[in-house]
N, C-alpha and C positions, 0 to 999 in steps of 0.2 A: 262866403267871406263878408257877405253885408246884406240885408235886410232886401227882399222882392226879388227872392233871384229864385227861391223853389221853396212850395208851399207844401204840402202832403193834406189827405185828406181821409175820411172816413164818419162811418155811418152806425152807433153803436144802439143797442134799443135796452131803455128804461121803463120803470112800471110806475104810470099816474093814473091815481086812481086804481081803476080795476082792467085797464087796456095796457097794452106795451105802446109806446109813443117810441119816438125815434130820434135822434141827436146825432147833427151831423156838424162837425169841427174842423177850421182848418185852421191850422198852424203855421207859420213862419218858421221852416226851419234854421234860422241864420240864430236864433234865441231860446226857440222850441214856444214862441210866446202864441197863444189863438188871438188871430185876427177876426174869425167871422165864424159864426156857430148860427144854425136854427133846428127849430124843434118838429116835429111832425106827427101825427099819427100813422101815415105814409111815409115808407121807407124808400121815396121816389124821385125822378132824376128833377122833379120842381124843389123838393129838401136841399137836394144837394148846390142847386141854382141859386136858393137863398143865403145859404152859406160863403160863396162865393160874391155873389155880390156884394155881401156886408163886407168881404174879405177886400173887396174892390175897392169898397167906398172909405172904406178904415186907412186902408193905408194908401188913398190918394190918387186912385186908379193909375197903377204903375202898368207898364208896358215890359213885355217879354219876360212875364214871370213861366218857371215851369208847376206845372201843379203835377201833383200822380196822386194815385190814390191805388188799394186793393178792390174797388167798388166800382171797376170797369164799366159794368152792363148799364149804373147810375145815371155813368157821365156820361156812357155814347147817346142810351137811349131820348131822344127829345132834347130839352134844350141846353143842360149845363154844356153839353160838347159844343156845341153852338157857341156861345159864351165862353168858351173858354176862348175859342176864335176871333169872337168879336173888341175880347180887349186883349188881345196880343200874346193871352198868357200860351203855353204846350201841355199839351196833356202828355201825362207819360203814365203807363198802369206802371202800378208798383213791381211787379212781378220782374219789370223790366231794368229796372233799375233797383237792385236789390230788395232788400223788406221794407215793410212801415213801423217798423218798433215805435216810431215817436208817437204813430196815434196809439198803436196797443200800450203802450206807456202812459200818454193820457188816460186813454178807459180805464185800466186798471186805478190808476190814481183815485181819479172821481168815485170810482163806483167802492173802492175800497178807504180811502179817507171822508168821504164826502156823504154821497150820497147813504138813508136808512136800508137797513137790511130788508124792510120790505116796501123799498120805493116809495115812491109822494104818493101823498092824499086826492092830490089834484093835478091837471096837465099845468095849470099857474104855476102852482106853488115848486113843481119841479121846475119848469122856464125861470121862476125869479132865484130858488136855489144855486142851479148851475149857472147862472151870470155872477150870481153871487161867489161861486165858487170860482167862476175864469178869470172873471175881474179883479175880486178882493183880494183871494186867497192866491191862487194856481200864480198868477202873471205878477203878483204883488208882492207877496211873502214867504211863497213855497220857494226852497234849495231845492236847486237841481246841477245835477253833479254836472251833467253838460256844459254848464255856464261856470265851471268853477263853484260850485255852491250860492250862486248867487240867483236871485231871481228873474227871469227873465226881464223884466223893466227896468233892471238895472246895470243891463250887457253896454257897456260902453267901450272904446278902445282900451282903454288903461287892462280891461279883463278878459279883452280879446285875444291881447298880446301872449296873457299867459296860457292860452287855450294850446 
């Protein structure tokens, strides 16, 4: 019903250059808007800690968010579980609380509007890409049927109501 109350998460891998590098996204689900994303060549539970913390420091380090994710082994192993503890958020695996369609909905997004058929040139140019696309595109201008057709930075009451 409002903004830091459950985040979802996930880990999807892109091709830069001539490696698979790794993108990991977390979302507000009250919008479906990403608060915190990073990149990796490592598909590992410090990816997933960076995402998180950006998701932290974005939206003001809120207290008693739940996060889940399908990327269990991520979060327990090392530190994201840790951090998820340390700023009050809950871990919940997905599994447990039904699916993650909103990240499989992102990836599919990106990977099918956005990103080249045969991935970046460079691990850059895909990181400045996909900000390019969370930022600009995804959170700015993209209709999403979730919100009404509207894009998530523009979820206010007036469009909640009709939700």
């Amino acid at each position: 019903t409002e903004p830091n109350q459950v985040w979802c998460g996930d880990v999807t891998c892109i091709w830069a250059g001539k490696r698979r590098a790794y993108l990991a996204v977390i979302p507000d689900l009250f919008a479906r808007k990403p608060v915190g994303w990073a990149m990796s060549f490592s598909p590992d539970s410090r990816l997933t800690m960076k995402a998180l913390e950006m998701s932290w420091e974005t939206r003001g380090k809120p207290g008693g968010v739940m996060f889940h994710s399908i990327q269990s082994s991520l979060i327990r192993a090392g530190s994201s579980g840790s951090y998820c503890i340390d700023t009050g958020a809950e871990y919940k695996p997905a599994w447990k609380m039904g699916d993650n369609s909103p990240m499989e909905r992102f990836s599919w997004s990106l990977k099918n509007e956005w990103m080249p058929v045969v991935g970046y040139v460079s691990f850059r140019e895909a990181a400045h890409a996909i900000t390019d696309y969370i930022v600009e595109y995804y959170s700015t201008l993209r209709p999403h049927e979730y919100n009404g057709g509207y894009p998530p930075k523009r979820i206010g009451k007036s469009i909640l109501e009709k939700r």
